[in-house]
C-alpha positions in Angstrom: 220.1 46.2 85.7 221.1 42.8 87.1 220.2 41.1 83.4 221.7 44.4 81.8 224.9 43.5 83.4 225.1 39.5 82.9 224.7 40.2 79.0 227.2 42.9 79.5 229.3 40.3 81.2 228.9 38.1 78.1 229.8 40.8 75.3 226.3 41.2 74.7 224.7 45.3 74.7 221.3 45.0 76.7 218.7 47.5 76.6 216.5 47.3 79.5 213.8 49.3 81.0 210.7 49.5 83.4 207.0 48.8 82.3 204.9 51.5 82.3 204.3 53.5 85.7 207.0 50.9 87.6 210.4 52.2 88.6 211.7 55.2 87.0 209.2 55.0 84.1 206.4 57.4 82.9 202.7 56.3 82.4 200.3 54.3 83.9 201.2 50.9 85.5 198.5 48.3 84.3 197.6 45.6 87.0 193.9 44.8 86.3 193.6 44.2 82.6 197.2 43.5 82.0 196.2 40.8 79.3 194.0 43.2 77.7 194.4 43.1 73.9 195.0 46.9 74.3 197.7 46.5 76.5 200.0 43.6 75.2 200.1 45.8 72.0 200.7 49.0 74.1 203.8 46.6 75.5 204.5 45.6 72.4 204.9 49.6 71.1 207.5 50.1 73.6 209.5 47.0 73.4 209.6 47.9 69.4 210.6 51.3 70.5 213.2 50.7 72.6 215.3 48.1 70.1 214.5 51.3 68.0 216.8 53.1 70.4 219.7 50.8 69.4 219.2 50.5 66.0 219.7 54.3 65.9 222.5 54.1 68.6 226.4 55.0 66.7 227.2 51.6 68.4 224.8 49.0 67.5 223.3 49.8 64.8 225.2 47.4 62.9 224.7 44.4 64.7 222.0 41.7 65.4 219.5 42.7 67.5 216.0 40.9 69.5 214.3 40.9 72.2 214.4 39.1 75.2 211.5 39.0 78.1 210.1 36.6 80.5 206.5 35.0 81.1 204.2 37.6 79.7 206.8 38.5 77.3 205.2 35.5 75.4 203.0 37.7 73.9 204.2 40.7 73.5 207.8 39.7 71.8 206.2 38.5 68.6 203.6 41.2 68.1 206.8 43.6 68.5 208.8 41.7 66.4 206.1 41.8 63.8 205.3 45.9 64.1 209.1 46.0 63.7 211.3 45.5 61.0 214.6 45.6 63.0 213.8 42.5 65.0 216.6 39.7 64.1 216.3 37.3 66.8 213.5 36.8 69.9 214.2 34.9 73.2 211.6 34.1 75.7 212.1 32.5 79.2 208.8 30.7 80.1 206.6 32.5 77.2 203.7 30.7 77.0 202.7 29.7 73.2 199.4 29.7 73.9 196.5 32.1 74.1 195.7 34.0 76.9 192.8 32.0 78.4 194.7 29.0 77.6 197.2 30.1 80.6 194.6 31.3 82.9 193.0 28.1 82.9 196.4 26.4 83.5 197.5 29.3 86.2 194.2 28.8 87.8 194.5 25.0 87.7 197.6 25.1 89.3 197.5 28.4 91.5 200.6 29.5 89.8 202.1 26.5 91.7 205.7 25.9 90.4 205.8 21.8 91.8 208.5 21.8 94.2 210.1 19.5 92.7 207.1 17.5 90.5 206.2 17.9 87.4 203.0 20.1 87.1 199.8 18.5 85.9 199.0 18.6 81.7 197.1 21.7 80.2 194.5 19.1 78.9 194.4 18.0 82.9 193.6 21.2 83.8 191.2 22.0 80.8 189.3 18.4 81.9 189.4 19.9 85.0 186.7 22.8 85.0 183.4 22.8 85.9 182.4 25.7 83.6 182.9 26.6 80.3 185.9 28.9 80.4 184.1 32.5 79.0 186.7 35.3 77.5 185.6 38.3 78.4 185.1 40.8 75.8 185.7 43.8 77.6 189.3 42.6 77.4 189.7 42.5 73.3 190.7 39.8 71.8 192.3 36.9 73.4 195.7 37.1 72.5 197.1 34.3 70.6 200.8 34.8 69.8 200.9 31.8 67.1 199.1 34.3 65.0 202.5 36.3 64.6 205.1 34.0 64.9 203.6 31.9 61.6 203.9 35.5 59.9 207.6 36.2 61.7 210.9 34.6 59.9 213.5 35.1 62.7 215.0 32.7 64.7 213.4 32.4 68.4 214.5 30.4 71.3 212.2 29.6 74.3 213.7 28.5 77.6 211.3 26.3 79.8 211.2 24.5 83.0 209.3 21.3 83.2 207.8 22.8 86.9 206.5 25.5 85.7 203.1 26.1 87.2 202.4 29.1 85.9 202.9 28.7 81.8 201.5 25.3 80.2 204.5 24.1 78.9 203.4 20.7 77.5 200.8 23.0 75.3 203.3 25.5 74.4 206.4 22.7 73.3 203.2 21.2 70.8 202.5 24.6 69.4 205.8 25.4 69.0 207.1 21.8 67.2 203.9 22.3 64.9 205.7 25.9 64.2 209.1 24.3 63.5 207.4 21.6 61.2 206.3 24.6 59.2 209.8 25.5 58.5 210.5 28.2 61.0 213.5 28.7 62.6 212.5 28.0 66.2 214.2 25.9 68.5 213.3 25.6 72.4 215.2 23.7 75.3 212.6 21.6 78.7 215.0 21.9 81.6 214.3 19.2 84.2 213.9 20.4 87.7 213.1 23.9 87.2 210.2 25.8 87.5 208.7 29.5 85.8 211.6 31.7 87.3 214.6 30.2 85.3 216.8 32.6 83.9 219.8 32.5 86.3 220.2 28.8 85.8 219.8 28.8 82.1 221.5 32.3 81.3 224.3 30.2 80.0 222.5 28.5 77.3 220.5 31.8 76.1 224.0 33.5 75.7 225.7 30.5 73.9 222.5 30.6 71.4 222.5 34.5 70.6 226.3 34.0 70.3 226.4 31.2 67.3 223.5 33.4 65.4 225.0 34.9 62.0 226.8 38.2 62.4 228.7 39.5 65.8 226.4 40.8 68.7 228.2 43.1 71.3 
């Protein structure tokens, strides 16, 4: 409710709701496979579902609307916004743009390790780094790449990362996305200096001040 209420705070309507089986929410909550193919589209399903819930709402269903998440959010926003076709902006705090196993072997590189204060090493550090080949295993699906949706997506998206961040490879993420924007889509993302994976309170602002100078009025 905290994030409900700073957009609110802004003049900005925000949806928000519990994963599966955590807080108030039915189903089963997904710890152990929770990169599964299966269950980042599962994820995606009910992220697409619930902007569903304001398009129909007497309110909103006029206005702009996207989807907003953190970290894992990486990869579920854009396969949402591709099952939907009432998706007309995405904003991502620390989504990695970069296959799963790409960000394990980061995350494991780095223990999740947000820098206190120093810059994290470079995915191709960490990559150099291993021992062993990296192996994806199959029982999970496929190894989610969300590149494969956002070349298909024509929305505009803005990622929010912090040049500590331990946990997401940002240098990896900034190339795939500038290779995305070279292409012609309307992406755009901001490196905060000093910051680390869990950013939104300091960059709340600039999220806001983006969805507000998008075409049409969102409230």
């Amino acid at each position: 409710m905290h994030w409900a209420e700073r957009f609110a705070s802004e003049g900005i309507a925000a949806l928000v709701y519990d994963k599966r089986g955590v807080g108030r929410s039915g189903g089963e909550y997904e710890d152990k496979q929770s990169v599964s193919e299966k269950n980042i589209s599962l994820l995606a399903d009910d992220a697409a579902a619930a902007l569903n819930v304001l398009r129909e709402h007497h309110r909103t269903k006029d206005v702009p609307l996207g989807l907003a998440g953190i970290s894992q959010a990486g990869w579920i926003v854009p396969v949402a916004a591709e099952k939907s076709d009432v998706v007309d902006f995405m904003v991502l705090w620390s989504g990695p743009v970069c296959k799963v196993s790409e960000e394990d072997i980061f995350s494991k590189y780095t223990a999740d390790h947000d820098g206190d204060g120093e810059k994290p090493p470079s995915y191709d550090e960490a990559l150099k780094a291993r021992k062993t080949k990296y192996i994806w295993p199959d029982f999970l699906g496929k190894d989610s790449d969300p590149i494969e949706s956002l070349a298909k997506l024509d929305i505009p998206g803005l990622w929010i990362f912090g040049e500590n961040d331990g946990s997401v490879p940002v240098d990896l993420s900034v190339r795939r996305l500038k290779t995305l924007i070279d292409r012609g889509h309307d992406y755009d993302y901001v490196l905060f200096s000093g910051l680390g994976h869990n950013n939104m309170s300091e960059t709340f602002a600039t999220v806001t001040d983006w969805i507000r100078q998008l075409p049409g009025d969102v409230h």
